[in-house]
C-alpha positions as CSV (number, residue, x, y, z in Angstrom):
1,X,-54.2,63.1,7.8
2,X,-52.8,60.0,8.5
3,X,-54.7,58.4,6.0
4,X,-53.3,60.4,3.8
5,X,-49.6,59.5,4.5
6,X,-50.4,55.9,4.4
7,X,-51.4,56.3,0.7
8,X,-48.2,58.7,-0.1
9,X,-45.9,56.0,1.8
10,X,-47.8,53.1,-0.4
11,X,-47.5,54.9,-3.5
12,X,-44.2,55.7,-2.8
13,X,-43.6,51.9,-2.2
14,X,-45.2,50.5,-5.5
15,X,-43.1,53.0,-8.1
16,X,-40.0,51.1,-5.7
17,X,-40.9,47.8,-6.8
18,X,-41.6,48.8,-10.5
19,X,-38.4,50.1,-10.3
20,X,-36.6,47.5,-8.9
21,X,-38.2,44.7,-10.6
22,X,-37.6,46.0,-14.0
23,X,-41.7,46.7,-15.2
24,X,-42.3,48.6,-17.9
25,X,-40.2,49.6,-20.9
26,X,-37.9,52.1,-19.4
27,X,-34.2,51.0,-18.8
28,X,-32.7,52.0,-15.9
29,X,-28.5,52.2,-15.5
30,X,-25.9,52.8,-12.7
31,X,-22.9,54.0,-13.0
32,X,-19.9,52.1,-12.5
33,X,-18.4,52.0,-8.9
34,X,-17.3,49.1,-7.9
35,X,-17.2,50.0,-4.1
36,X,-20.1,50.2,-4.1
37,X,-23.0,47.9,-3.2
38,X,-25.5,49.3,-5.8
39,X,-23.3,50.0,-8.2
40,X,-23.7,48.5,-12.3
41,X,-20.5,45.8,-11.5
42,X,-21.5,44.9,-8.5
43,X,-25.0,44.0,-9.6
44,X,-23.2,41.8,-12.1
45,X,-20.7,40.6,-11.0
46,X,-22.0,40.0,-7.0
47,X,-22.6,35.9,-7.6
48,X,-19.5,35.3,-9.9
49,X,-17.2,37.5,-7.9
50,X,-15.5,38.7,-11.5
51,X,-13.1,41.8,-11.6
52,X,-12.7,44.2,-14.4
53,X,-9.9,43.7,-16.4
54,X,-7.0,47.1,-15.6
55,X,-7.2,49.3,-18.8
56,X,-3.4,49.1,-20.1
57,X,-3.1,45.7,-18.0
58,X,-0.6,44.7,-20.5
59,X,1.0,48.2,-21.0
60,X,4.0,50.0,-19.7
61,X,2.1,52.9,-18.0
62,X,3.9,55.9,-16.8
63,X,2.9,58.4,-14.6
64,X,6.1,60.9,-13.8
65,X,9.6,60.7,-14.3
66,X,11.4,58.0,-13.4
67,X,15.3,58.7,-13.2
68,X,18.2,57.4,-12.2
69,X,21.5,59.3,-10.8
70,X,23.6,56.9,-12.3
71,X,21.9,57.4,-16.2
72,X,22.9,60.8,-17.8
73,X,20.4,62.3,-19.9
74,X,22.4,65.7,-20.5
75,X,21.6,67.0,-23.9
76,X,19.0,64.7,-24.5
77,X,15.2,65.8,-25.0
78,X,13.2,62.5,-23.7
79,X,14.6,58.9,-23.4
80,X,12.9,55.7,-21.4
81,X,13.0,52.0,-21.0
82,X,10.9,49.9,-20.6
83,X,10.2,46.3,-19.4
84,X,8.1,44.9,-22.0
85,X,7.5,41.0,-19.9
86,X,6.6,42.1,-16.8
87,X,5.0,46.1,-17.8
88,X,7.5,47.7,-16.0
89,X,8.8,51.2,-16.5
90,X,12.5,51.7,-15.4
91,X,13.7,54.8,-16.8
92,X,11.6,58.1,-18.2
93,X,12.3,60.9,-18.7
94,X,9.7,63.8,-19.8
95,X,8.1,60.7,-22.2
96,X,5.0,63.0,-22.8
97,X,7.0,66.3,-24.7
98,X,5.6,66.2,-28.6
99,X,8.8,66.2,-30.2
100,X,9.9,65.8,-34.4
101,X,10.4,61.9,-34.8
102,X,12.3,62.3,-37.9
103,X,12.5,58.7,-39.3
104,X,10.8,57.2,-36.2
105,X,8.1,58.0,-38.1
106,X,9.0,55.0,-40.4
107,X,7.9,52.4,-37.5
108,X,4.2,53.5,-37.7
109,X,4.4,53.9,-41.8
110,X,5.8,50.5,-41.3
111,X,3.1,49.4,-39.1
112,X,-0.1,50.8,-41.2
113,X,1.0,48.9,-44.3
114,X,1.7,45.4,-42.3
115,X,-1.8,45.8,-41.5
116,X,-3.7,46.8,-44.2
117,X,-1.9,45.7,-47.1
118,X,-0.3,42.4,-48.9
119,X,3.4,42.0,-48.8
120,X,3.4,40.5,-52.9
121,X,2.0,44.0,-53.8
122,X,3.3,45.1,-56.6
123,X,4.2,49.3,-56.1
124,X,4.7,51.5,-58.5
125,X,5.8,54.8,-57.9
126,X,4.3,58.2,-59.0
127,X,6.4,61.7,-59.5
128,X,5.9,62.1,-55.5
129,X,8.6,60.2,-54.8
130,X,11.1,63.1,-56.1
131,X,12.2,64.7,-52.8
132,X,14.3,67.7,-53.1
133,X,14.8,68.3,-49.3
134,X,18.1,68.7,-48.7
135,X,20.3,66.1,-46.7
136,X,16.9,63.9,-47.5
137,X,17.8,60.0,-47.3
138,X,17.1,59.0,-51.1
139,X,16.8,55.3,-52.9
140,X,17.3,57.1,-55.9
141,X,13.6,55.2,-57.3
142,X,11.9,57.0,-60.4
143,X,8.3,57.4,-61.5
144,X,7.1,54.0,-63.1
145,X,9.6,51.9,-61.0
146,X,8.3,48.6,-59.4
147,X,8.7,46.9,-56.2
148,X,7.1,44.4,-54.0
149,X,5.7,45.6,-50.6
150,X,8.3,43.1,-49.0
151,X,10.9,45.0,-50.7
152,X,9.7,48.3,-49.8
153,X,9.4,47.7,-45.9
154,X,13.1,46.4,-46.1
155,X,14.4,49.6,-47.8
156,X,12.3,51.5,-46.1
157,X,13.8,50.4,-42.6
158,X,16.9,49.4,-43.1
159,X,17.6,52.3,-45.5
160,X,15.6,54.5,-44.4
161,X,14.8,55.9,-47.8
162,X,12.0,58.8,-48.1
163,X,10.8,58.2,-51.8
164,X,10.3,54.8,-50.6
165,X,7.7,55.9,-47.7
166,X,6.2,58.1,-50.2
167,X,6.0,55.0,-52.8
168,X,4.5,53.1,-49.5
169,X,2.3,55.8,-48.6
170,X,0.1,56.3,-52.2
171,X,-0.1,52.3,-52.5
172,X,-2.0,51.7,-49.2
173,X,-3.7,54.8,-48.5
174,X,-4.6,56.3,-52.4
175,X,-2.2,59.4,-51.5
176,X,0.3,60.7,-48.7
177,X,-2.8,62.6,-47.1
178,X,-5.0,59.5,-47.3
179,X,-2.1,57.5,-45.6
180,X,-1.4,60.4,-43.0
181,X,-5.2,59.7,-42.1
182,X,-4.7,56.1,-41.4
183,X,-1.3,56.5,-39.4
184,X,-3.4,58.8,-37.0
185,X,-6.4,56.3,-36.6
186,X,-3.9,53.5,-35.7
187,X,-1.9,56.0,-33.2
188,X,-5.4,57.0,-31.6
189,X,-6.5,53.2,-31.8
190,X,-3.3,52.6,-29.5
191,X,-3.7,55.4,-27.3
192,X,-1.1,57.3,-28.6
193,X,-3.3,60.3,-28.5
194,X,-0.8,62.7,-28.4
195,X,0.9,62.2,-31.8
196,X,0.1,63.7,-35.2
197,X,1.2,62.3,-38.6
198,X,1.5,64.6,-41.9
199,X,4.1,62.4,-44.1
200,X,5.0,58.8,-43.9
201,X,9.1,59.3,-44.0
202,X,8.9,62.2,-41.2
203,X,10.5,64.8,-42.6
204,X,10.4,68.2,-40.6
205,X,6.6,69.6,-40.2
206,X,4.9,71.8,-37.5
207,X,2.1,69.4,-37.3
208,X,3.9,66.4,-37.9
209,X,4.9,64.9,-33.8
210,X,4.7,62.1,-31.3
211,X,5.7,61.6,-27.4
212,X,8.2,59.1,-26.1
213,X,5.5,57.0,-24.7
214,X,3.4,57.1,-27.9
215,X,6.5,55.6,-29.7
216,X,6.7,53.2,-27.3
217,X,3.2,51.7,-28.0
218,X,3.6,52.5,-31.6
219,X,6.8,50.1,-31.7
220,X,5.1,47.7,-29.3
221,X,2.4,46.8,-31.5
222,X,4.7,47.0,-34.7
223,X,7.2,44.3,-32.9
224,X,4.2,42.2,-32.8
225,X,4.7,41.6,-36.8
226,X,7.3,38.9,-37.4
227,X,8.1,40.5,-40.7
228,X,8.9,43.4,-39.0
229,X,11.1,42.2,-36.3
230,X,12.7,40.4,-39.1
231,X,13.9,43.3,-41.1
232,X,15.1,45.3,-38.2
233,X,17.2,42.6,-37.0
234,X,18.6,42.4,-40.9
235,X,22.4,44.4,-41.3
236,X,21.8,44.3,-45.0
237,X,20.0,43.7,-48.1
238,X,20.2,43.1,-51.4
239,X,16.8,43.3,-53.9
240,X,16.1,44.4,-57.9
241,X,13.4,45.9,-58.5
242,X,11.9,47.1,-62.1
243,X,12.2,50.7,-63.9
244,X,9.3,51.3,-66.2
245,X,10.2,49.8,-69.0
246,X,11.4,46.5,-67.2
247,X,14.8,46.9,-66.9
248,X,16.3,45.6,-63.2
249,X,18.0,47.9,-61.2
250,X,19.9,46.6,-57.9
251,X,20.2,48.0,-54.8
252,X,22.1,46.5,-52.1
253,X,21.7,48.4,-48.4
254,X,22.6,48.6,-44.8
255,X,21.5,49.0,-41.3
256,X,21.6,52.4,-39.9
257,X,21.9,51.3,-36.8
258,X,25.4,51.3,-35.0
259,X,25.0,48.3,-32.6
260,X,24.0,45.7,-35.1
261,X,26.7,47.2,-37.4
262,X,29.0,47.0,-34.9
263,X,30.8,50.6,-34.6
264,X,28.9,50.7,-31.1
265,X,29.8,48.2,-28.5
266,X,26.3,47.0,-26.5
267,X,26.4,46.5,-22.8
268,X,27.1,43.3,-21.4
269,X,24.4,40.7,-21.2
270,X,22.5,42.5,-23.5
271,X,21.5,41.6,-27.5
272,X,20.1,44.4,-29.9
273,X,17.1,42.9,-31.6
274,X,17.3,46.1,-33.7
275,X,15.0,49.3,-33.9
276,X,14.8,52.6,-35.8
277,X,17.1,55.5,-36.1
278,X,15.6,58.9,-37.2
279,X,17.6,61.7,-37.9
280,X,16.8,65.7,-39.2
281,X,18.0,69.3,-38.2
282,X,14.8,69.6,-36.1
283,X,14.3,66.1,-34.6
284,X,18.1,65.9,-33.8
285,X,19.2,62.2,-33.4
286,X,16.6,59.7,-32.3
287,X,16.8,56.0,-31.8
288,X,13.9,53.0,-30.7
289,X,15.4,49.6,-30.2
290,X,14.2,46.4,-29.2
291,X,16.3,44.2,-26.9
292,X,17.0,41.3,-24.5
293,X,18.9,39.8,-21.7
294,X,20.2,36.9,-21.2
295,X,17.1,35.5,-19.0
296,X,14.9,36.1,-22.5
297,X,13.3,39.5,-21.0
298,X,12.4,42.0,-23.8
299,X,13.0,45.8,-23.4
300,X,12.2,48.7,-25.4
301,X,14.2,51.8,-25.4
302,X,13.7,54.8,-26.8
303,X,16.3,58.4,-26.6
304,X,14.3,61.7,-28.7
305,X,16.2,64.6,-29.7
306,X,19.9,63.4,-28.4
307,X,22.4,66.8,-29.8
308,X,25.1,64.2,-31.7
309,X,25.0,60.8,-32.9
310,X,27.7,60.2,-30.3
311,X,25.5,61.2,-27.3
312,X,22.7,59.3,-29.1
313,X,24.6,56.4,-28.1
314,X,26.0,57.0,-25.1
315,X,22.4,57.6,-23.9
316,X,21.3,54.6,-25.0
317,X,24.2,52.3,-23.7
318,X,23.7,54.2,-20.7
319,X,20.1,53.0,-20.6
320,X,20.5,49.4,-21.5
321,X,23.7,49.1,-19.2
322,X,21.5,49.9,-16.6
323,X,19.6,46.5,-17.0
324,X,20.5,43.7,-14.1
């Protein structure tokens, strides 16, 4: 009998050491703990003593409200701020709500064609760019006109003109639904998973929505684009662009936004980069800014579904007064 054990304990012993020692063809994987001492990192890592890098490291994360008695939020939906230098989240409030962006929407339109397409495009527009919405923001562009990209993204943000996203939209993506697809691959590419894009322009749709936070790292990444941090920063513009028989037609534009225009007074020791307003029956009044203080520090606020333009503001003065 105890013959018998000594083979069953030496058996046992010799699949050990195949195991350990790697013999044979069959991989063998631990998960990933790294508490513990036979875990996959700490196998790798034990002689270099590495660390993981944090997931969202360089991101604003947040994980419940974070309010403030002195900020008031009455009538608005979701608002936050955020410390963009040091990833810091000083003001949320309900961040993860899917709300209508309205003309938010623009940033990640905005975004998508940066990325994937060349700014000395030439555009030309099909009959999709009549929009009979009512109360629609309109360049007024025909089938057969012609712009450059560059031209485009300047209406398109500083305008915020609808036919122009549509125009955007069919150049970079074949059609609006092709486009739609590519907005939502870069939204779930930046974890903002809990977004859905229909339309380029954001007018009103069931299935057309983003969070707070996802605007947040949608306009993070889009800042990144000097181009785009250019044109926000712009109070107005003047372009001609081509009909289709080649005749110029001029268009001269303005910010939409009330701080660089100056009708809205921004806190002390503050500067307005610029942002995005966004404005429909559904959405209400929206608003993402970029902005700094006077140590250099960059900020990104954002208010969603404010009841009037003048709360819109308040909110947001609010929020960037409460900077020190």
């Amino acid at each position: 009998m105890r013959c018998i054990n000594k083979v069953k304990k030496c058996i046992a012993l010799t699949l050990l050491c195949l195991l350990l020692t790697g013999c044979g063809k069959v991989s063998y994987t631990f998960s990933y703990d790294p508490d513990c001492s036979v875990s996959s990192y700490r196998i790798v890592n034990a002689g270099s003593f590495d660390t993981a890098t944090a997931f969202a490291s360089d991101l604003c994360v947040v994980s419940q409200d974070v309010l403030s008695d002195e900020i008031d939020m009455t009538d608005i939906s979701a608002a936050a701020l955020f410390k963009v230098n040091s990833s810091e989240v000083l003001y949320a409030k309900n961040v993860y709500e899917k709300l209508y962006p309205a003309s938010l929407t623009k940033v990640m339109t905005a975004l998508v064609a940066l990325k994937y397409g060349n700014l000395e495009d030439t555009l030309t527009a099909s009959e999709h760019v009549i929009i009979t919405e009512a109360g629609a923001q309109l360049c007024g562009i025909k089938p057969g006109d012609t712009m450059t990209l560059v031209q485009a993204l300047h209406i398109l943000l500083l305008y915020s003109a609808n036919d122009v996203a549509v125009m955007i939209a069919e150049h970079i993506g074949g059609s609006v639904e092709g486009f739609a697809d590519l907005m939502n691959k870069e939204a779930k590419e930046l974890g903002a998973t809990n977004s859905n894009f229909v339309n380029p322009h954001g007018l009103s749709d069931d299935n057309h929505y983003v969070t707070a936070y996802d605007m947040y790292l949608i306009f993070n990444e889009a800042v990144k684009y000097d181009m785009f941090t250019e044109i926000i920063h712009m109070m107005s513009y003047d372009t001609t662009y081509y009909d289709s028989s080649g005749n110029p037609k001029e268009v001269s534009i303005g910010t939409t936004n009330r701080y660089l225009k100056g009708t809205c007074p921004t806190p002390e020791n503050i500067t307005v980069i610029g942002g995005k307003t966004g404005t429909t029956n559904a959405a209400k009044k929206c608003l993402v800014l970029l902005s700094k203080d006077t140590s250099g520090n960059s900020y990104i606020s954002i208010i969603m579904r404010a009841e009037t333009v003048e709360r819109l503001y308040e909110g947001m003065s609010a929020l960037l007064g409460s900077i020190y």
